[in-house]
Steps between C-alpha positions, in 0.01 A plus 500: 500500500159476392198792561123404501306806383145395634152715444345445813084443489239556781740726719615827514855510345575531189828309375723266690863450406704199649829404450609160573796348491565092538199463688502781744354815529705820429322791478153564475296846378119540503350835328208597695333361782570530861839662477639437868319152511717386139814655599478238791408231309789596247757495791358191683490281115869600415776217542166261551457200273241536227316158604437647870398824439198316254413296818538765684276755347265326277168505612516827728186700444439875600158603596224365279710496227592076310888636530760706625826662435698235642279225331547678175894518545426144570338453146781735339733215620288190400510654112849463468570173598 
């Protein structure tokens, strides 16, 4: 199994930790941030396939803001390709 350890930029968490396994999603912590929100989006990403949850979340906004949570676990994922 391998885990990402991504510094998030532009949002408010502070460290995201993904473990991956063959190509799909096993766990998935996020310091900081929107506790309840990433807890959610933890559950929902584990068991999915790394490639979907990019297209899935990539892109996502919040507020004003360039990025996102999700589009930042997105970019955690593209690095370690």
């Amino acid at each position: 199994m391998d885990t990402i350890q991504y510094t998030p930029r532009g949002v408010c968490s502070k460290q995201m930790e993904i473990d991956v396994e063959d190509g799909v999603i096993q766990a998935v912590r996020v310091m900081g941030g929107c506790n309840g929100n990433l807890k959610g989006i933890a559950s929902l990403l584990k068991g999915m396939e790394v490639e979907d949850a990019i297209a899935r979340m990539e892109g996502i906004r919040c507020g004003m803001k360039s990025t996102s949570c999700p589009d930042q676990l997105a970019q955690a994922l593209k690095s370690a390709r």
